[in-house]
MIBASE-504647 format. One line per 5 residues: number of its first residue (from 1); for each residue x, y negated, z of N, C-alpha, C. Coordinates in Angstrom, 2 decimals. Layout:
<mitis>
NUM	X Y Z X Y Z X Y Z ~ ...
</mitis>
This chain:
<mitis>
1	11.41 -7.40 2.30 11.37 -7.31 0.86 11.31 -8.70 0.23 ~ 10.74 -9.51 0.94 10.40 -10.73 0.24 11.25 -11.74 0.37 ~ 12.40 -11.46 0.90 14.06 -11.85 1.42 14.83 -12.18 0.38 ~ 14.86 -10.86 -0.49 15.40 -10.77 -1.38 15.28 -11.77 -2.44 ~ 16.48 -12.06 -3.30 16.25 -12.43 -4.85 15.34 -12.44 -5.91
6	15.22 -11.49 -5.66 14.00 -11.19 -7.25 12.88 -10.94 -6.37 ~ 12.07 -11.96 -6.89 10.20 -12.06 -6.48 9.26 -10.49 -6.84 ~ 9.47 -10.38 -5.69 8.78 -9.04 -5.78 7.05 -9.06 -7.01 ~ 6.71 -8.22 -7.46 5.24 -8.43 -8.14 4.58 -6.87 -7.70 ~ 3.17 -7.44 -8.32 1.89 -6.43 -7.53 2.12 -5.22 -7.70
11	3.05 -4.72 -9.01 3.09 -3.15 -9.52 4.18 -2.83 -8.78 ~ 5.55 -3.26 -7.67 6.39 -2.92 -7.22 5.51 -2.71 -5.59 ~ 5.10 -3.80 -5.24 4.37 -3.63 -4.09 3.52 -2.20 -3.97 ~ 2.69 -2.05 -4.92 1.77 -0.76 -4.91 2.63 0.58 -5.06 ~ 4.15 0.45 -5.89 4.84 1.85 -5.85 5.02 1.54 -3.98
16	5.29 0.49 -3.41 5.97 0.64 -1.90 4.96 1.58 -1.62 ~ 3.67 0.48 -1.43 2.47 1.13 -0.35 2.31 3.08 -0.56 ~ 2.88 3.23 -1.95 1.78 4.37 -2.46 3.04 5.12 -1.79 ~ 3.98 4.74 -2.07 5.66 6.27 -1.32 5.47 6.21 -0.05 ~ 5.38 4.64 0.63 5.47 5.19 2.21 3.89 5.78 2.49
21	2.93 5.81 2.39 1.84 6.52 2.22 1.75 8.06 1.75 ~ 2.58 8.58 1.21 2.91 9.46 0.43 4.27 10.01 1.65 ~ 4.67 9.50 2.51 5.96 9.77 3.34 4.89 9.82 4.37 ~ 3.84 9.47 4.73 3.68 9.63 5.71 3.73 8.06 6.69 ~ 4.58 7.12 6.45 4.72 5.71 6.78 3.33 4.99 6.76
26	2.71 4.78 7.13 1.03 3.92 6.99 1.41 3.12 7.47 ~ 1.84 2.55 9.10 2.14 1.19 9.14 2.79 0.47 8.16 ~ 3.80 1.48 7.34 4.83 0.51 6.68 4.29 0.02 5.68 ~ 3.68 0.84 5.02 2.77 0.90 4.12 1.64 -0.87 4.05 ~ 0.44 -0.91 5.59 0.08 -2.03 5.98 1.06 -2.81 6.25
31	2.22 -2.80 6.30 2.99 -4.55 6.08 3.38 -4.91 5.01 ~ 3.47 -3.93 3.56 4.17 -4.43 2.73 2.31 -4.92 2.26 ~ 1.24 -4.02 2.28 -0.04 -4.96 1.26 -0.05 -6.73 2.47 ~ 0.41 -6.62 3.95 0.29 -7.54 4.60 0.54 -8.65 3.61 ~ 2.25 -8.48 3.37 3.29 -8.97 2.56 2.89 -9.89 1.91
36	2.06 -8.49 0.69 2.04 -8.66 -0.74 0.78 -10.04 -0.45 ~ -0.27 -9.58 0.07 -1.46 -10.63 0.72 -0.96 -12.06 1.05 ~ 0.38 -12.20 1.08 0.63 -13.59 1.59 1.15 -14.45 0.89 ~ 2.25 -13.31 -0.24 2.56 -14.18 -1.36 1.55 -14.37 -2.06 ~ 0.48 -13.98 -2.41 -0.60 -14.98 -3.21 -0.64 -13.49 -4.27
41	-0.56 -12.46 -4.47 -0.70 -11.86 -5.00 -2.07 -11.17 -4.84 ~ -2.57 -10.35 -6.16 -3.85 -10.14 -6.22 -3.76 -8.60 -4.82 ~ -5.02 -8.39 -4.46 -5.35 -6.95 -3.76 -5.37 -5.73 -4.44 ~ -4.88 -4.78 -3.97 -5.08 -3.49 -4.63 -6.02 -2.67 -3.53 ~ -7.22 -2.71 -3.95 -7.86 -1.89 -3.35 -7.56 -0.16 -3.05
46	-6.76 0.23 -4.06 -6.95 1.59 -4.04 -5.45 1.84 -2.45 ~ -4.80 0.57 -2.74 -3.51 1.14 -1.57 -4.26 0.90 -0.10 ~ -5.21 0.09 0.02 -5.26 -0.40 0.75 -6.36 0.56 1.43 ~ -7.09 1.16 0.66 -7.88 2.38 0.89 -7.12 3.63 1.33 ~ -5.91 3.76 0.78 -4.67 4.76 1.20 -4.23 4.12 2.48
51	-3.34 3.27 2.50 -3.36 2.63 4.11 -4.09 2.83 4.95 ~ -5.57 2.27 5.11 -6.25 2.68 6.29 -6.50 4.09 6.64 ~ -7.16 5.14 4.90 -7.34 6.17 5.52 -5.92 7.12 6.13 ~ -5.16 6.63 6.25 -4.03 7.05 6.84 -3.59 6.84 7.92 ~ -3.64 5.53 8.37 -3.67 5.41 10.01 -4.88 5.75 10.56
56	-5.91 5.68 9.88 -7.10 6.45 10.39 -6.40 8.34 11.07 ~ -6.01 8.48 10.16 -5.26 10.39 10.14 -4.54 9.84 11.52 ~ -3.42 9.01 11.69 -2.60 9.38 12.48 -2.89 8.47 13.74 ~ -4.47 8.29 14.11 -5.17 8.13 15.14 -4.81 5.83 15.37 ~ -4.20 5.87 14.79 -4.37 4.14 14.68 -5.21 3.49 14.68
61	-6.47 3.71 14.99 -7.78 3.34 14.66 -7.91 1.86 14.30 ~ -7.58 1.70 15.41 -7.37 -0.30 15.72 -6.47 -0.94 14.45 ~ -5.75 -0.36 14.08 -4.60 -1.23 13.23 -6.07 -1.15 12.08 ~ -6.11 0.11 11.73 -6.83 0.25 10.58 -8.16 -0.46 10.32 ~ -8.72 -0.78 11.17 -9.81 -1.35 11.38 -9.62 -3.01 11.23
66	-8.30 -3.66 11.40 -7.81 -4.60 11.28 -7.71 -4.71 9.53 ~ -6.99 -4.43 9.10 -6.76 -4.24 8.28 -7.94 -4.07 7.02 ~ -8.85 -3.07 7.32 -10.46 -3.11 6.46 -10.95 -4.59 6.86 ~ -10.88 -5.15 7.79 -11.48 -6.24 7.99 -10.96 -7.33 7.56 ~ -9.65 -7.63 7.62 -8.39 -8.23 6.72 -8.95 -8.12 5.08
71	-9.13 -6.87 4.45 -9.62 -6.66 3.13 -11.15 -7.07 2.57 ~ -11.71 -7.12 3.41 -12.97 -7.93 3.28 -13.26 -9.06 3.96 ~ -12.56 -9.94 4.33 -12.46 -11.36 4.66 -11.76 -11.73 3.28 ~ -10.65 -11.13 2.69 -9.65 -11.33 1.23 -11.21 -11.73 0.13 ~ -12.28 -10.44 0.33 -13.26 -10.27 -0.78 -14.19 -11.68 -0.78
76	-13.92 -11.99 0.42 -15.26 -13.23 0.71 -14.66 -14.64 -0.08 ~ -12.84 -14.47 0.01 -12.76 -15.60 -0.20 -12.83 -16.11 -1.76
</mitis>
């Protein structure tokens, strides 16, 4: 996504997270907030709460757990 031309922003990122979350996609879901986390963009807690509890569902434990921990290392800084 971040390939592209036009600079992605936080309200396009959160429709990604929230459809592939909504599809069923949770990893895909954790690479685009990865993504969004790297261009310097703010956190959305609420996707990121959708993300984990979703690979949580589809037994990912580990990713997800990465990821909560990823989101509160973000909070510290």
């Amino acid at each position: 996504m971040k390939i592209k031309t036009h600079p992605p922003n936080r309200p396009v990122y959160a429709m990604f997270t929230t459809m592939c979350g909504r599809g069923g996609r949770f990893v895909e879901a954790a690479n685009y907030l990865v993504e969004m986390t790297e261009m310097g963009l703010t956190r959305i807690s609420r996707c990121f709460d959708f993300a984990t509890d979703g690979l949580k569902n589809c037994r990912k434990h580990d990713l997800a757990e990465k990821i909560e921990q990823w989101e509160v290392s973000l909070l510290c800084v």
